[in-house]
C-alpha positions, 0 to 999 in steps of 0.5 A: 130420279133426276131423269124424271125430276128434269122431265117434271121441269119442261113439263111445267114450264111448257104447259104453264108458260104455253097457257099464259102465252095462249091468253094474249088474245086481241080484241077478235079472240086471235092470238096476238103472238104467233105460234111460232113465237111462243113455242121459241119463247117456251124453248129458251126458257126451258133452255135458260132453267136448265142450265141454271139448274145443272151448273148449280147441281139442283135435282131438276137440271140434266145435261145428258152428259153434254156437260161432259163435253162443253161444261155444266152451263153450256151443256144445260143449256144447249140440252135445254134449248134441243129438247126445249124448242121442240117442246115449246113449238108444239105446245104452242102450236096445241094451244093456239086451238081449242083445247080440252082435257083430252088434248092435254093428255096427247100434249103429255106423252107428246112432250114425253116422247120427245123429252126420251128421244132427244135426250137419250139422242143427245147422251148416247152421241155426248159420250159415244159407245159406238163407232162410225162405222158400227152406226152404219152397220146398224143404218145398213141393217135398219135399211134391209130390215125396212126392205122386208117390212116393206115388201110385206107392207105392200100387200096390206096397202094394196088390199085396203086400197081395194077393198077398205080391210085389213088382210090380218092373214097376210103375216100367215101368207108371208109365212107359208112362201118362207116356210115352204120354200126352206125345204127346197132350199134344204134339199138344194143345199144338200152335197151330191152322193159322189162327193160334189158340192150342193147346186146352192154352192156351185150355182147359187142364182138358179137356186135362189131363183128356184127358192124364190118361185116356191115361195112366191107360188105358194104364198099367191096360191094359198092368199088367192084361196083364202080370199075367194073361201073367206073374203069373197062371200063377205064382199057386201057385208059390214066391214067388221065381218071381213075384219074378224074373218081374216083374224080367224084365216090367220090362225088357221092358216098359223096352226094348219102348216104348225101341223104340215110342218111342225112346230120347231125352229128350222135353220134356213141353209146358208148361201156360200155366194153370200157369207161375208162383206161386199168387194168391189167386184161385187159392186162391179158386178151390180154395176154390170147388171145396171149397165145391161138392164138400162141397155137391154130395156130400149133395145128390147122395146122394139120387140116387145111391141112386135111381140105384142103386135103378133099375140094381140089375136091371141088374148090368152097368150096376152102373158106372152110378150113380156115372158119371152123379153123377160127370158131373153132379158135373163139370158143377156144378164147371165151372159153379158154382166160378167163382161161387164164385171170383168172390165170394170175390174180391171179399170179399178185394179190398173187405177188404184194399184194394191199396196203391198201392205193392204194385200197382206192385212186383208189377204188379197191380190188385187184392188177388185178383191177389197172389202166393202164394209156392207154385208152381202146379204144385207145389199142383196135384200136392200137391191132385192127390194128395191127392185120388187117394189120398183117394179110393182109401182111400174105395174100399177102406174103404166099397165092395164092391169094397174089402171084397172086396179087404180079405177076399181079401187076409186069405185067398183060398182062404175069400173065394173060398167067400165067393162072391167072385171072386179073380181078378177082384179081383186084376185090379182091384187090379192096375188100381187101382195102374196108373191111379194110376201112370198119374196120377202119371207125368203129375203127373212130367212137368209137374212135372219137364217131361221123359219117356224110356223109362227114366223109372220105374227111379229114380222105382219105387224111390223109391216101393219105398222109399216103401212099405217106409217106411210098412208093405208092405201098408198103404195109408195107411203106403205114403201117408205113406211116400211123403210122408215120403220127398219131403220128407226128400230135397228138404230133406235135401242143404240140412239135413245135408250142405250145413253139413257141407261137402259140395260138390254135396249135392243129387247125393246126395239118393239116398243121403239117402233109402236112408239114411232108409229104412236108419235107420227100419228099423233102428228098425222093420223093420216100417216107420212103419204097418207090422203083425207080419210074422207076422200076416195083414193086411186 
């Protein structure tokens, strides 16, 4: 009761005092105050009243247990003045345009939002559940969360970006890269008949490496079927018929692997290579896989172009050049990193030498075996990632193919006398966004190590979500989107709800990220990247 009675208090003070401030007008109709000035005078009035209210024990103050920490008054105060001023600014910022009935109603769950975000923030770090280290698990986690959304994102964004629809199939696309990828990880997890451990245990990257290809294959052959049965023949039709069409693709293809696959959960095996917390090796070892990559790419550059050079009569093997520099990439990666490693290793073991009783507590022999506080999985999906969409953005800013998908997205009908073949560079689009899903659902079922046909319903919202967050058609904003969206549903349940006395808070980790969305829309409908919905995009 007291909750909403203090929400009741900025309510009234904000609305009343705003519509009083909004009346000082000179004699041309402009505000005699600034904006800015009258949400800090809203602020502090709001600041003042709570913590009048809360020293006095009154019904309508609440200090969101600051009080427990710097008194009744002061944690009033400084409660009112966190959750006041921000209130108070965009109060005054709502008012100084025009504003009707409908601009009131937003102004109301505005105030709301941020009335439950600050204070659930202010009472669950007053008198703190968690540790430091449990709130970056839950960073950590919220980060490779925000990875996967993100590399599913891309493919929305990347659609929208050249064709102005929605891919609602793309979800059903991410599944069936994860899905069928868990058999041939199942198969690899299987021990040999003689006794010998399973090729996922002794050889864990040409596994992964295989795992990731089928997924990546199936989820571009099944996104590049569905665009050229569906889409293409609705390319010149009304936007909605697209629009429904792909809602139709996405129960056929949800229910067609239902009857491939079945209708269970499955439990994706797991990678021994990846069980447990990071040590500084491993750190090392991803130092050495920087360290060869940054040396190998200017070294590598010089035959690359050769190899250009000598396929340039060749258009058909145009792919060819930078599939031999990728192999002979692989190669030195696989056999110079662990060089690399090893020296790093002992650097670390000669500079900071094992205590005797840290290599008992934690079991150890030396400093390059010490635990790091960060799930190997997680820094794999986070790494993974990073690098997958890192690599797309290079694809699309520095490549032919990426110039070309940048002009047929601005306008098809001028790329197409260009020379440039749209529907081709629709496909690749299409093929593009499928083989990240394709990753991204095998970066899923190692992560949350369980598969089924209805997998990519919640996960393709989520990256939805993800994309209007960033700017629809904007590839970095659909990446940070992505991110954004990870992070603030792993830490969200914890930070807001949990102090606000909410049983269970993580079972409603949906509504914290839809409500997130809500709010940077309200904000910038737009989304965080977005460009003017009336300007053509690149």
């Amino acid at each position: 009761m007291q909750f909403f009675s203090n929400l009741l208090l900025y309510i009234v003070i904000s609305l009343g005092v705003g519509y009083v401030l909004r009346s000082f007008r000179n004699e041309e109709g402009d505000p005699k105050i600034p904006w800015y000035v009258n949400g800090v005078i809203i602020g502090v009035l709001c600041g003042v009243a709570n913590a009048l209210f809360a020293s006095a024990g009154l019904l309508i103050g609440y200090s969101f247990h600051l009080d427990e920490v710097i008194g009744p008054f002061m944690g009033g105060l400084g409660t009112g003045l966190l959750i006041g001023i921000p209130v108070g600014l965009i109060t005054a910022y709502d008012m100084t345009k025009r504003f009707t009935i409908i601009d009131g109603w937003l102004l109301f769950f505005k105030i709301i939002i941020i009335f439950i975000v600050i204070g659930g923030t202010i009472s669950s770090l007053s008198v703190p559940k968690y540790s430091s280290q449990q709130w970056f698990d839950f960073f950590v986690f919220g980060v490779a969360q925000g990875g996967i959304y993100a590399l599913i994102a891309l493919g929305y964004t990347l659609v929208y970006g050249i064709l102005f629809m929605i891919n609602f199939a793309h979800g059903e696309v991410f599944m069936s890269g994860a899905f069928t990828a868990f058999f041939v990880a199942r198969a690899l997890a299987q021990p040999g008949a003689d006794g010998n451990p399973s090729m996922l245990e002794a050889n864990p990257i040409p596994a992964l490496t295989i795992i990731f290809l089928v997924a990546m294959i199936t989820s571009t052959v099944v996104a590049v079927i569905v665009e050229r049965v569906a889409y293409k023949p609705l390319r010149r039709a009304p936007r909605l018929v697209p629009l429904i069409t792909a809602i139709g693709a996405s129960f056929f293809l949800q229910y067609t692997f239902r009857g491939f696959y079945g209708s269970g959960v499955e439990a994706y095996p797991e990678v021994p290579a990846l069980r447990g917390d990071m040590t500084i090796g491993d750190i090392n070892l991803f130092f050495g896989l920087l360290v060869v990559v940054a040396v190998g790419w200017f070294a590598l550059l010089p035959v690359y172009r050769s190899l250009k050079r000598t396929f340039i009569e060749q258009p058909r093997l145009g792919w060819a050049p930078f599939a031999i520099s990728a192999v002979i990439m692989l190669a030195a990666i696989f056999l110079i990193a662990p060089l690399v490693q090893g020296a790093l290793n002992g650097v670390v073991n000669s500079a900071f030498p094992l205590s005797a009783q840290v290599a008992t507590e934690q079991e150890i022999t030396t400093r390059a075996e010490y635990l790091v506080t960060i799930s190997r999985i997680q820094f794999v999906v986070v790494v993974s990632s990073i690098a997958m969409m890192g690599g797309l953005y290079f694809l699309i800013q520095k490549t032919k193919i990426g110039k070309a998908m940048r002009a047929v997205a601005e306008d098809k009908d001028v790329a197409a006398l260009m020379g440039i073949d749209v529907d081709r560079i629709i496909t690749i689009t299409f093929a593009l966004g499928a083989a990240l899903a394709g990753a991204a659902g095998v970066l899923y079922g190692l992560m949350f190590r369980q598969v089924n046909f209805f997998m990519g319903f919640f996960p393709g919202l989520k990256a939805f979500t993800a994309a209007v967050l960033g700017g629809i058609g904007n590839v970095p904003g659909a990446m940070m989107g992505g991110f954004f969206l990870g992070i603030f549903e792993s830490l969200g349940p914890s930070l807001f709800l949990e102090g606000l006395g909410i049983a269970a808070p993580y079972q409603l980790k949906d509504a914290i990220a839809f409500t997130m969305l809500v709010l940077v829309l309200i904000f910038r409908p737009t989304g965080i990247m977005g460009v003017d919905l009336g300007k053509k995009k690149a």
